[in-house]
Structure formats: C-alpha cells, structure tokens
GUTORNU-488558 format. One record per residue: x negated, y, z of N, C-alpha, C in turn; residue in one letter; residue number from 1. Coordinates in steps of 0.001 Angstrom, whole numbers, plus 500000, padded with zeros to 6 digits. Example, Ala and Ser with C-alpha at 12.3 -4.5 7.8 and 13.67 -1.06 7.14 Angstrom:
# GUTORNU-488558
R;n_px;n_py;n_pz;ca_px;ca_py;ca_pz;c_px;c_py;c_pz;type;seq
R;486810;494310;507800;487700;495500;507800;486800;496700;507800;a;1
R;487150;497750;507080;486330;498940;507140;487100;500030;507870;s;2
# end
This chain:
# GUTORNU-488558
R;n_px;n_py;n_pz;ca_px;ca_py;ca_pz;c_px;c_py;c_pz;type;seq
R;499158;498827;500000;500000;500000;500000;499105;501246;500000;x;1
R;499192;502459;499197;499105;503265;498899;499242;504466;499593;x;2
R;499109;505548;500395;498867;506261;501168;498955;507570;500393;x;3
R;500175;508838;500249;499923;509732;499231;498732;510677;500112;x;4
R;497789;511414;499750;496695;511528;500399;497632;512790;500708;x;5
R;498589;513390;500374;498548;514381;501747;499618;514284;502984;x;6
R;500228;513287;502740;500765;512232;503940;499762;512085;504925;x;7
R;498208;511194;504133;497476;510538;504966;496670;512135;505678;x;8
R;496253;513042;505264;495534;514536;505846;496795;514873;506673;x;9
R;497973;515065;506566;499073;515674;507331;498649;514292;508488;x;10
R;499087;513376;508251;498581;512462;509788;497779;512530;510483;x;11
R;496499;512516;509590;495428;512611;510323;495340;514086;511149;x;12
R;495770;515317;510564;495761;516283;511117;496607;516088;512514;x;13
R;497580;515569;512781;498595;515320;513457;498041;514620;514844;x;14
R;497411;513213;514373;496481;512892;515428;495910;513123;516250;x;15
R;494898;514097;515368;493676;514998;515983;494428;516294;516845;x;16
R;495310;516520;516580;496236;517796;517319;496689;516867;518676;x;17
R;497065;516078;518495;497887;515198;519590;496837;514741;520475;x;18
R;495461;514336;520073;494918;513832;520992;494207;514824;521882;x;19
R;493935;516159;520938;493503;517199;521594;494235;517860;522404;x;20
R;495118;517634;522244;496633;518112;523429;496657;517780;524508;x;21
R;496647;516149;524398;497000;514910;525699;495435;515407;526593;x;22
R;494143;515164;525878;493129;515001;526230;492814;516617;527150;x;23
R;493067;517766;526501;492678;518620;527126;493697;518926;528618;x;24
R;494782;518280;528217;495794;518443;529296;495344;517735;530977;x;25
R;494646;516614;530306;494052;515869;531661;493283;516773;531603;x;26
R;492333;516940;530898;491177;517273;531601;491250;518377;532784;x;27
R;492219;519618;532110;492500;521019;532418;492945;520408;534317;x;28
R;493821;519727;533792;494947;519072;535479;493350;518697;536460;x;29
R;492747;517938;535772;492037;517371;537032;491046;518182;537544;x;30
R;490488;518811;536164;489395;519744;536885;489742;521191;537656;x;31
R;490900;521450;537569;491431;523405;537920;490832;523007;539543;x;32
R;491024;521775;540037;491141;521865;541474;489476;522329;542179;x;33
R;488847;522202;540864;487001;522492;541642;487038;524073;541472;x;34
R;487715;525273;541169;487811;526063;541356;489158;526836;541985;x;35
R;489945;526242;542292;491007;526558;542942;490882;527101;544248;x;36
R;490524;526531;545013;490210;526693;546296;489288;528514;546583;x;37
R;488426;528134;546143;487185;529658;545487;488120;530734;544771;x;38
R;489192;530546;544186;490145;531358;543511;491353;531670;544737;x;39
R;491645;530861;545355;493113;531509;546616;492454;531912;547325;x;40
R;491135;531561;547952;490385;532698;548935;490096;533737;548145;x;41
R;489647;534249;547066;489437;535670;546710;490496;536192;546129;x;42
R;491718;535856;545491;493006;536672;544858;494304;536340;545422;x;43
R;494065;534835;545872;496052;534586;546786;496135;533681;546230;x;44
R;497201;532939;546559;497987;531696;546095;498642;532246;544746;x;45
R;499747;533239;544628;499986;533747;543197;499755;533508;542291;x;46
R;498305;534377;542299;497317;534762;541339;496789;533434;540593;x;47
R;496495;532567;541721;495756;531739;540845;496741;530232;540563;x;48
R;498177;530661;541136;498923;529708;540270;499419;530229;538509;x;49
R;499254;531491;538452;498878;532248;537187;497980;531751;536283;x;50
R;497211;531905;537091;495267;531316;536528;495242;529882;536386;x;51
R;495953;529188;536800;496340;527647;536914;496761;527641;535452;x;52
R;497586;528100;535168;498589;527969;533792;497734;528298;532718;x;53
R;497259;529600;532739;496120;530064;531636;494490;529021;531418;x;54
R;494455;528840;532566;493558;527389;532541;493869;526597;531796;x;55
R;495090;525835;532207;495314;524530;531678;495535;524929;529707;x;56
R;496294;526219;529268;496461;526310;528054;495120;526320;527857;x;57
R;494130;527264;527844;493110;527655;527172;492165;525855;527191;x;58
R;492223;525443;528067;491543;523969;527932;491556;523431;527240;x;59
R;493494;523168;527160;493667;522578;525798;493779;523151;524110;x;60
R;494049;524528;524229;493453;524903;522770;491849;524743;522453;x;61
R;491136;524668;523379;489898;524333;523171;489653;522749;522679;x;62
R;490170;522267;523418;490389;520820;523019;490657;520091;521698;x;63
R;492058;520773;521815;492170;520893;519820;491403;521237;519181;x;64
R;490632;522707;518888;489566;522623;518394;488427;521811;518277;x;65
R;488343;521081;519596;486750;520187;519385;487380;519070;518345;x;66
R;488482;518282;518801;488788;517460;518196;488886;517630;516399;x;67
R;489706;518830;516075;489678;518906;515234;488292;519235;514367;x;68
R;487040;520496;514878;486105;519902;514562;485353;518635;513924;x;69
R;485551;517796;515152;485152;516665;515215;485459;515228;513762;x;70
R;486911;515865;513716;487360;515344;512674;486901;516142;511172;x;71
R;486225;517279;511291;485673;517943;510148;484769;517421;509657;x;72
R;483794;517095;511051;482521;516994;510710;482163;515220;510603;x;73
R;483317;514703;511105;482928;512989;510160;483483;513519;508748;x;74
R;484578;514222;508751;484917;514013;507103;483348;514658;506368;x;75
R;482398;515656;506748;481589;516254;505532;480547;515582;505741;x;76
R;480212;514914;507217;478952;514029;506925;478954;512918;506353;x;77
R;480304;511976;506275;480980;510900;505101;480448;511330;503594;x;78
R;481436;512428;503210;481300;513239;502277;479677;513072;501362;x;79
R;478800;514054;502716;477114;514075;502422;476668;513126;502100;x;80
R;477402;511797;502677;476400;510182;502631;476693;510201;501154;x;81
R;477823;509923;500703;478427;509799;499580;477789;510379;498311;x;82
R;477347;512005;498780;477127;512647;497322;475835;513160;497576;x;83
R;474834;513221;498540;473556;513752;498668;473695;515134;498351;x;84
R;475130;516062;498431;474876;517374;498495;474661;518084;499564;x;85
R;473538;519079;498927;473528;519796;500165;474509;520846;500598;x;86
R;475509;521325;499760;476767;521922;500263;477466;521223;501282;x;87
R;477751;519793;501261;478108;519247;502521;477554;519191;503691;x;88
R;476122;518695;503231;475154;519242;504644;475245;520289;505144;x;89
R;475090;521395;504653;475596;522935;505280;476774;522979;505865;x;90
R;477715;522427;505281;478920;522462;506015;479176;521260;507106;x;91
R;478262;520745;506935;478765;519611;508367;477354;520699;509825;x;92
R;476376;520772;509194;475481;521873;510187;476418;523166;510430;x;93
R;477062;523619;509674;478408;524859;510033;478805;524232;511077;x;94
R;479911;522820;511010;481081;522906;511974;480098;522067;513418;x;95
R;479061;521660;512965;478235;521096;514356;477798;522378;515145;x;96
R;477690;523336;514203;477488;524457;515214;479053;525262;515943;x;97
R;479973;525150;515302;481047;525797;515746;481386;524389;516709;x;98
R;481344;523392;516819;481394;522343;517907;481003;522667;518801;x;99
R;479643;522865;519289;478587;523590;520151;479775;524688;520814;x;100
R;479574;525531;520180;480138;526603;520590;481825;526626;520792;x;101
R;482469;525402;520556;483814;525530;521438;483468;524537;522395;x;102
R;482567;523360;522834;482601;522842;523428;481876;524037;524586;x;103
R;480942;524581;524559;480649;525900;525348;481647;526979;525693;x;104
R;482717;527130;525088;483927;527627;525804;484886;527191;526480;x;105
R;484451;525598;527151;485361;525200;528076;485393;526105;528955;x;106
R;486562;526450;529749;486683;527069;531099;486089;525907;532034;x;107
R;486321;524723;531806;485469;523819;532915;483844;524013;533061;x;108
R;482921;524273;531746;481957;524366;531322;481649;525718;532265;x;109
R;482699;527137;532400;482416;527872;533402;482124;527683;534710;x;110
R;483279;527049;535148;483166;526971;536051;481862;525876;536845;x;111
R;481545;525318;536149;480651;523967;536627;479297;524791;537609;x;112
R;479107;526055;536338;478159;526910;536820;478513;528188;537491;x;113
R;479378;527993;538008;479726;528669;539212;480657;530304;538588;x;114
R;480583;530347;537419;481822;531294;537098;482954;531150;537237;x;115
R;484084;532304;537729;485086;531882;537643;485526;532091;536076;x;116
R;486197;531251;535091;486011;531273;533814;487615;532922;533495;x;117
R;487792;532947;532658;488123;534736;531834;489812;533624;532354;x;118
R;490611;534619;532376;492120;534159;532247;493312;534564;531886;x;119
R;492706;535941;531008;493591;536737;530780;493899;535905;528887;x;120
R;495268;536366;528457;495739;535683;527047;495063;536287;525847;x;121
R;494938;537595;526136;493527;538122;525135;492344;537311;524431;x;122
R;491892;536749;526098;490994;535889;525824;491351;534704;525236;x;123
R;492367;534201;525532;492476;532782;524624;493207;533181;522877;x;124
R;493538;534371;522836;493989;534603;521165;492351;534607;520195;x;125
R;491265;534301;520702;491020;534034;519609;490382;532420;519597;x;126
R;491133;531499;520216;490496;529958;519861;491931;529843;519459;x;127
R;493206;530687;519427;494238;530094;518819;493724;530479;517715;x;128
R;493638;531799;517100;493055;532283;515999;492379;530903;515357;x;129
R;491188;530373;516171;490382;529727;515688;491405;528260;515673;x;130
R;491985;527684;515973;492940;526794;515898;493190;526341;514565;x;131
R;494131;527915;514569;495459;528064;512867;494139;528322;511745;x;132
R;492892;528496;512310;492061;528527;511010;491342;527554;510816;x;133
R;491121;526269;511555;490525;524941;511612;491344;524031;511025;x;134
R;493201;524492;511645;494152;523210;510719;493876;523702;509053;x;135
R;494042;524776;509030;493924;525674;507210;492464;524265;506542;x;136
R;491389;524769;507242;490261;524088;507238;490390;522753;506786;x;137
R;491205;522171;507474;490882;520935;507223;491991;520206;506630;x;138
R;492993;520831;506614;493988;520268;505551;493576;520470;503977;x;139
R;492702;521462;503501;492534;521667;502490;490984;520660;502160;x;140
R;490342;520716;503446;489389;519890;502775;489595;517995;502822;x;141
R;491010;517760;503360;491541;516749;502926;491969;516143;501598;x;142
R;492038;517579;500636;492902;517210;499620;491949;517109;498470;x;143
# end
C-alpha cells in the first residue's frame, strides 16, 4: 500500500507535534517543582502559580520545536547520505545548530543553573513564531 506523500508529511508532522506536546508536558510538570519553592519565597504563592502555567507552556513549545527539529534533521542528513550534496549538509549543520539553541532555551536548562527562567508571554512569542515557522519548514521539505 501506497502512502500519498502528503498524507505521509501531514502524519509525520502530526507525530512529531504530539510527541512534543506529551513530552514537554511531563517534563515542564515534574521539573517546575525544583524552582517553585525559590519562587513563593521571593513573589507569593500567586505569582508563581502564574509562573507555573507560563512554565509549563513555554516547555512545551520548546519541546515541539526540538522534536520537530529533530525530525528535520534525520530528514536532511538521510537526504545528504543519499545525494552527497552539500546543500543538505548545510542544512542539516543549520537545523543542528537551531537544535542547540532551542534545546538551550529550556526554562529547565535555566533553572538547573540557578536562574529563575523569563515568564512573561512576550518571551515565549517568539519559539511560537519559531514553531509556525518549523511546521512551514518541514512540511514543504516533505514534499
């Protein structure tokens, strides 16, 4: 059976959204609690059930991104094996570097080192930004 390939990119996109969802959702839940405590002693209970919420989103849009990444960069290093171009190589060294750098915008990744990580929605409009421009990304380089 036959797979119309943008069935099979719409799935696969679908996946990679879903697992980055589920996945960042734990993560966000289990880890808020190593800065929680450090957060109601300096702003209140309130505040950082606020900061709780903006946590857990921004985790998981980050999440999505890695994943989806992730799913970029098997598709162009596949790709590279395949055709020995170096346009793919560049572009799989592109999204290994934009990997890097969303996996470096975990808020957990802040906090580990003792920041309290940003929590305002400002800050997370641009990994949505970067989101709606990774699905664009990679639906097209599905097809």
């Amino acid at each position: 059976m036959k797979i119309n390939p943008t069935a099979k990119s719409t799935l696969i996109m679908v996946v990679l959204l879903l697992v980055g969802l589920i996945f960042g959702a734990i993560v966000a839940n289990k880890t808020f609690s190593k800065i929680e405590k450090r957060m109601e002693e300096k702003y209140g209970k309130r505040i950082t059930e606020a900061a709780k919420q903006m946590y857990i989103f921004r985790t998981v849009i980050v999440a999505i991104n890695i994943f989806l990444l992730l799913g970029l960069l098997a598709l162009y290093v596949n790709s590279f094996l395949k055709t020995s171009s170096n346009f793919m190589l560049g572009l799989s060294i592109f999204v290994a570097v934009l990997l890097i750098q969303s996996i470096l915008s975990l808020p957990i990744l802040h906090a580990a080192f003792g920041a309290i990580p940003s929590f305002s929605l400002v800050g997370a409009l641009s990994n949505i930004f970067e989101t709606i421009a990774l699905v664009i990304l990679f639906y097209l380089s599905m097809e």
